[in-house]
VOTI-588130 format. One record per atom (N, C-alpha, C): x, y, z. Coordinates in steps of 0.02 Angstrom, whole numbers, padded with zeros to 5 digits, always signed. Layout:
BEGIN
XYZ ...
***
This chain:
BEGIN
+14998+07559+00145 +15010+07538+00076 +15072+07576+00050 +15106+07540+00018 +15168+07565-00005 +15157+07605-00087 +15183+07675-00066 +15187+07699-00148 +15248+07687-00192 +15227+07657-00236 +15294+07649-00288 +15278+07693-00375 +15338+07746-00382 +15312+07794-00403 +15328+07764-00490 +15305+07782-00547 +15304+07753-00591 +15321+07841-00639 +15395+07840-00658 +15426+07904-00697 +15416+07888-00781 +15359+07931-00796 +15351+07930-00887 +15341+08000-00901 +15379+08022-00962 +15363+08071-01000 +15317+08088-01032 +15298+08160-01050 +15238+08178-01057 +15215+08125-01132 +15243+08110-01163 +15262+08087-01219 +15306+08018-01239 +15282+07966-01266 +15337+07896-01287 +15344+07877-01236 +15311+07831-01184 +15325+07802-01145 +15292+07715-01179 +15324+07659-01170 +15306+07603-01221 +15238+07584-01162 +15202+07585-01187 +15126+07556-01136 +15130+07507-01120 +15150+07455-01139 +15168+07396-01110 +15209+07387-01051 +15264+07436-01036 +15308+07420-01006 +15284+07477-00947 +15228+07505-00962 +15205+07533-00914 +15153+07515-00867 +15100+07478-00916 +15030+07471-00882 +15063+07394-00859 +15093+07333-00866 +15085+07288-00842 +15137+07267-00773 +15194+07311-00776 +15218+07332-00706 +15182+07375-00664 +15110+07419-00678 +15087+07444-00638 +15040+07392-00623 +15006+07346-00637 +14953+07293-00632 +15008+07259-00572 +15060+07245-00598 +15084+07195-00550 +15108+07243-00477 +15100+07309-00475 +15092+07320-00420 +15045+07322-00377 +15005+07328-00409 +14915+07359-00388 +14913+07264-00378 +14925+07222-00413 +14900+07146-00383 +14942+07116-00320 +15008+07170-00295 +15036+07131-00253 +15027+07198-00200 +14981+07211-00203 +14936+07275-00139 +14995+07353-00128 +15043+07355-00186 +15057+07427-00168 +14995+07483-00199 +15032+07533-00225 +15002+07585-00234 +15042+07614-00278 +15044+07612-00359 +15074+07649-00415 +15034+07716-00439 +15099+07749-00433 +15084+07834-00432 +15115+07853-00505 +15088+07879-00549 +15109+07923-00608 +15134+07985-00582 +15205+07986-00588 +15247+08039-00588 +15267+08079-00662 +15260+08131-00691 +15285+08164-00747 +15324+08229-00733 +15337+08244-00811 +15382+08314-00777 +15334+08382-00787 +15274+08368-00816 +15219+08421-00808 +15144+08384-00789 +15095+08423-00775 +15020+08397-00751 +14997+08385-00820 +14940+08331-00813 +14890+08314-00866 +14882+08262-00880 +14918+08247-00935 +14894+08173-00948 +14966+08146-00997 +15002+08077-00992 +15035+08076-01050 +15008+08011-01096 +15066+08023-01147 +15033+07992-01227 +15077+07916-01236 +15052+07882-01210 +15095+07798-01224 +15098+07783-01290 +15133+07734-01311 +15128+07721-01378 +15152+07647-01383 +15121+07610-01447 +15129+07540-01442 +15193+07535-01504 +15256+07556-01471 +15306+07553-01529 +15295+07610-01547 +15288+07640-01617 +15294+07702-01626 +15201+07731-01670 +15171+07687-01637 +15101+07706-01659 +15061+07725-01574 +15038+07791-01556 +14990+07814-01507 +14959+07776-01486 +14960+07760-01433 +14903+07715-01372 +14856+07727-01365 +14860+07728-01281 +14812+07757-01232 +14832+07821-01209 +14791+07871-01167 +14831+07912-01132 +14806+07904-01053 +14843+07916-00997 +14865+07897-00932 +14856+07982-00883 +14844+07986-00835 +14811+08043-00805 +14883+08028-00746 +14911+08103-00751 +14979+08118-00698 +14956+08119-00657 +14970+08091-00603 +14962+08101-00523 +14999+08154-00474 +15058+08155-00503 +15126+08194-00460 +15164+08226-00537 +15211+08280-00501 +15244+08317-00547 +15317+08302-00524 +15363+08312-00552 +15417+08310-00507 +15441+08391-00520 +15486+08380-00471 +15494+08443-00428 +15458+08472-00401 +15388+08426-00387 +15347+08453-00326 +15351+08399-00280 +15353+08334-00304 +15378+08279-00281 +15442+08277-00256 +15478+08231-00218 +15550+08189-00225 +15550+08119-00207 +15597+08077-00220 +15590+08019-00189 +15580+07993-00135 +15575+08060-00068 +15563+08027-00015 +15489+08012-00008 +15462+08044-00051 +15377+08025-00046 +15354+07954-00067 +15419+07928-00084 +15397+07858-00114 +15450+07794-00099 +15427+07729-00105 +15430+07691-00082 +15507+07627-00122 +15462+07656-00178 +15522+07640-00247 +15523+07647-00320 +15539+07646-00367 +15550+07670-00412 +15522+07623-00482 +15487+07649-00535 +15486+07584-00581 +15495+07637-00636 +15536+07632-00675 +15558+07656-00745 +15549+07630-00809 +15468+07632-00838 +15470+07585-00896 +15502+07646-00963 +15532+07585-01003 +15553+07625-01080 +15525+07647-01129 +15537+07644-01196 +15513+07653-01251 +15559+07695-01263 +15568+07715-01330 +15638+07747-01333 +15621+07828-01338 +15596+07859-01333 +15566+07931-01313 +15580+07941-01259 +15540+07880-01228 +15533+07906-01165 +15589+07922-01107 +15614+07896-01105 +15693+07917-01052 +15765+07935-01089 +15740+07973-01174 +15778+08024-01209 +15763+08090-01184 +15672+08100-01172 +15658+08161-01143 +15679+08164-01087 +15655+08114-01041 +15680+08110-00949 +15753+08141-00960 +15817+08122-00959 +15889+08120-00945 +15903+08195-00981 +15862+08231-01016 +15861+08287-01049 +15831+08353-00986 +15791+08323-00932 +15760+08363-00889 +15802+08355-00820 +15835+08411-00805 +15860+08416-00736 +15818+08374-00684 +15754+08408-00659 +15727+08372-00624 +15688+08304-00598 +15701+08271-00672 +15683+08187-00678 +15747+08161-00657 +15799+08180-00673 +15849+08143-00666 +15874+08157-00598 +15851+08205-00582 +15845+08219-00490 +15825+08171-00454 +15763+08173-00502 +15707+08115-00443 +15736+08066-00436 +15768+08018-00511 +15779+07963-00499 +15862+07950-00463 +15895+08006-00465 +15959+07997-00418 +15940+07995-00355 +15874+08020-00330 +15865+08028-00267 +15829+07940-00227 +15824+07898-00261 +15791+07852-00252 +15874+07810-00234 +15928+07816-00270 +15993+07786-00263 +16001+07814-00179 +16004+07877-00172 +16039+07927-00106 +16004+07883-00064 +15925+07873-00071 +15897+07873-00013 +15893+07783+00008 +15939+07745-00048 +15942+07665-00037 +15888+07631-00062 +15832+07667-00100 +15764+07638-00120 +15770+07586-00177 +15727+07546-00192 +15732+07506-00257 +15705+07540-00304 +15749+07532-00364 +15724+07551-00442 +15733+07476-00500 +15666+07497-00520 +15678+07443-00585 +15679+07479-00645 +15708+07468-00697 +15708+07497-00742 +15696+07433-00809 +15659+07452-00871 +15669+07406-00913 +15655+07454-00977 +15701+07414-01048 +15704+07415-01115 +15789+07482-01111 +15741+07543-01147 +15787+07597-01126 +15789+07647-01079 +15747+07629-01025 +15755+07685-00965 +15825+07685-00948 +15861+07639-00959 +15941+07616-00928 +15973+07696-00932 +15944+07733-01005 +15975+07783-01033 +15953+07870-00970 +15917+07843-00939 +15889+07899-00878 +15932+07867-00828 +15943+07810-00817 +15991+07809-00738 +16076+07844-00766 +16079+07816-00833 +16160+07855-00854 +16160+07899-00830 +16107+07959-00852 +16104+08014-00848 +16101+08046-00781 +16069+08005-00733 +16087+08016-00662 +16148+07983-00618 +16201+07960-00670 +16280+07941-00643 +16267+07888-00605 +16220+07832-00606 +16199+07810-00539 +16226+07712-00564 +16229+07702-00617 +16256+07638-00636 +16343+07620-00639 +16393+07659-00630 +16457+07653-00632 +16461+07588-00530 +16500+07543-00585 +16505+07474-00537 +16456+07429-00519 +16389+07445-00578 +16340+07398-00567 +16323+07350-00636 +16306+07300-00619 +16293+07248-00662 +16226+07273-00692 +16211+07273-00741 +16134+07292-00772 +16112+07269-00845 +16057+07247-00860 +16045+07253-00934 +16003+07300-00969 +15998+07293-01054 +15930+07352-01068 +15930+07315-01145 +15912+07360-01163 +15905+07350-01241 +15958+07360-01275 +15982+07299-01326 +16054+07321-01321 +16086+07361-01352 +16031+07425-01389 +16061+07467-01406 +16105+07530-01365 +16098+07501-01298 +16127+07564-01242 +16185+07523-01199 +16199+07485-01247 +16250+07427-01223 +16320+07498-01203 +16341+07521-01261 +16400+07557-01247 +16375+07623-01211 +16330+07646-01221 +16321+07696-01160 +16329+07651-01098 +16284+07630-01072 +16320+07603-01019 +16369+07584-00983 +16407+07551-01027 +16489+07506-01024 +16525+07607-01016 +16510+07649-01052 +16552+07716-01057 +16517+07759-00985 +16471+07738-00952 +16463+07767-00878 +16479+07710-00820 +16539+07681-00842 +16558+07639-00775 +16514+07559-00781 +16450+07546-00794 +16411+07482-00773 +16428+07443-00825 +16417+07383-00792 +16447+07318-00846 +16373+07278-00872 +16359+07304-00928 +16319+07274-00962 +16306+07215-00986 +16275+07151-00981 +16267+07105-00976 +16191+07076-01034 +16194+07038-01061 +16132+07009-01086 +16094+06963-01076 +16037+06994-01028 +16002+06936-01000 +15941+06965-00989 +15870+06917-00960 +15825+06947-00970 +15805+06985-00924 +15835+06970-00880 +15830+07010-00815 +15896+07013-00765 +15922+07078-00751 +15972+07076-00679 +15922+07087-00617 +15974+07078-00582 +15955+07101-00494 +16019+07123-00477 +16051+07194-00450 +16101+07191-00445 +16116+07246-00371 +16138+07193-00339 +16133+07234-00235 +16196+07252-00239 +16232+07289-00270 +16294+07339-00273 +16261+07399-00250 +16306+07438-00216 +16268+07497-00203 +16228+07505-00130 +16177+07560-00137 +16165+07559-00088 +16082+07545-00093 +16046+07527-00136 +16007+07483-00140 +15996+07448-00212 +15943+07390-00219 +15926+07347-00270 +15929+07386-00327 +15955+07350-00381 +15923+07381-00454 +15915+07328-00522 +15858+07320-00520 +15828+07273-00546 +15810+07307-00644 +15839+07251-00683 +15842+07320-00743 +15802+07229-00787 +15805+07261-00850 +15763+07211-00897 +15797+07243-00970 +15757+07182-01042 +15795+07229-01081 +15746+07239-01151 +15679+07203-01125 +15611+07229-01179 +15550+07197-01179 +15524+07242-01213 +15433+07214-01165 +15427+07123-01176 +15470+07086-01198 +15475+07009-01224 +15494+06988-01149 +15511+07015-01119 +15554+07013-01046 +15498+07034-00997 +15441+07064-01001 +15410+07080-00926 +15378+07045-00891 +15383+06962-00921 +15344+06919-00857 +15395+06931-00790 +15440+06905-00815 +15526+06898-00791 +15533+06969-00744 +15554+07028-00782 +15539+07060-00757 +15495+07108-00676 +15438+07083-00719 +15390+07104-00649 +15381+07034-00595 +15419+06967-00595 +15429+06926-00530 +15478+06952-00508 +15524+06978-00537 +15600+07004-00505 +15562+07060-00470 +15572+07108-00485 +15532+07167-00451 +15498+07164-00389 +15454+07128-00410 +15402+07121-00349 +15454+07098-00309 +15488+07017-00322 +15512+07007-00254 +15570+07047-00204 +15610+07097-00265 +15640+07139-00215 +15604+07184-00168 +15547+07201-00206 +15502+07248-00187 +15489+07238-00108 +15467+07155-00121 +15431+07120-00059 +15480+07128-00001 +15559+07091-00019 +15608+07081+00021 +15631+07146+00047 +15637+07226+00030 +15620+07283+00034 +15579+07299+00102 +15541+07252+00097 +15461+07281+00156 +15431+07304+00115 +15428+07331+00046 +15377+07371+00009 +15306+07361-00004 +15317+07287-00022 +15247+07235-00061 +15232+07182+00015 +15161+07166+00004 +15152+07103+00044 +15183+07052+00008 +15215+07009+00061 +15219+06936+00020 +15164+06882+00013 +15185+06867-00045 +15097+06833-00067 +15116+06757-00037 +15168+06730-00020 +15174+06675+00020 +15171+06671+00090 +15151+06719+00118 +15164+06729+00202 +15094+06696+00213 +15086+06680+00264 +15048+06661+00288 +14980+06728+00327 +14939+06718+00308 +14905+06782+00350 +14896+06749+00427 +14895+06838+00462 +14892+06831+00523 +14840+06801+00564 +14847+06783+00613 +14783+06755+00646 +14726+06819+00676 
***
C-alpha cells in the first residue's frame, strides 16, 4: 500500500480540503498519513470557525519524504502561513520535488511550495490571492480549477479552493495512479 503523506499545521488547516482528499485516498487503496510539525492532534477549521480535531501520525523532522509515496498539501490560509515559517516543513516538502515524487497542493498551500523555491518554471494555480507571490518566485500562475503540471522533475498537481475539490481529487488520483502510487480503478483485476 502506498503512503501518501498529508502536511497540516498544528493549527488552520481548511477541513475540507483535508478530510476529502484523504477519503479519496483511502477509496483509491493508498494509505494517508498525518504529518505535522509537532505530536498530538491538530485544529481544522471550517473557514475561520474550529472544526474537528485530527490525531498526528508522523512529525517532521523525524520523518522525510523518502518515507512516502507523495505529497498532498491542503490550505486554508493559516495553514501553510505557519508551514513556510518552519524550516523543517518546508524541508519535507522540497524533499518530495528532489526525490521526483508527486505533490498536490490546493487553495493556499501554493504559499508553502514558494517557500520551498520549488515552483520557478512551473505552471500552477491557487487562490488568487497568491497570484503575485507566485508570478514573484518564477511560476506562471494561471486561473483554472485545476493544473497538472510535468515540468520538473515530477507531477504537480495544484487547485485553487475547496469549490474545486471534485476536480481536484480526479486529477490527483490519476497522477497518483499513473505514478504506480494508487490502484487503477479501471484495470482489470488479475486472474
Amino acid at each position: 500500500m502506498m503512503r501518501i503523506a498529508f502536511l497540516a499545521a498544528p493549527k488552520g488547516v481548511e477541513q475540507v480540503e483535508l478530510t476529502e482528499p484523504w477519503q479519496a485516498v483511502t477509496d483509491a487503496g493508498g494509505e494517508p498519513v498525518l504529518v505535522s510539525t509537532k505530536a498530538g492532534e491538530i485544529q481544522a477549521f471550517h473557514h475561520l470557525d474550529r472544526a474537528d480535531v485530527f490525531p498526528v501520525q508522523e512529525v517532521v523532522g523525524e520523518v522525510s519524504a523518502e518515507h512516502f509515496d507523495g505529497l498532498v498539501l491542503p490550505g486554508g490560509v493559516a495553514n501553510p502561513d505557519f508551514l513556510r515559517m518552519n524550516d523543517q516543513a518546508v524541508a519535507f516538502v522540497k524533499g518530495f520535488f528532489e526525490r521526483g515524487r508527486p505533490v498536490a497542493a490546493i487553495c493556499h498551500a501554493a504559499w508553502t511550495l514558494v517557500e520551498a523555491d520549488v515552483v520557478r518554471g512551473r505552471v500552477l494555480t491557487s487562490y488568487p490571492s497568491l497570484r503575485t507571490d507566485i508570478r514573484n518566485a518564477g511560476g506562471d500562475w494561471v486561473d483554472e480549477q485545476v493544473v497538472v503540471c510535468d515540468r520538473g522533475p515530477n507531477a504537480l498537481i495544484t487547485s485553487r479552493k475547496p469549490g474545486d475539490l471534485k476536480p481536484f481529487c480526479e486529477a490527483f488520483l490519476k497522477e497518483f495512479t499513473a505514478a504506480g502510487l494508487l490502484a487503477d480503478p479501471t484495470a482489470e483485476p488479475p486472474d
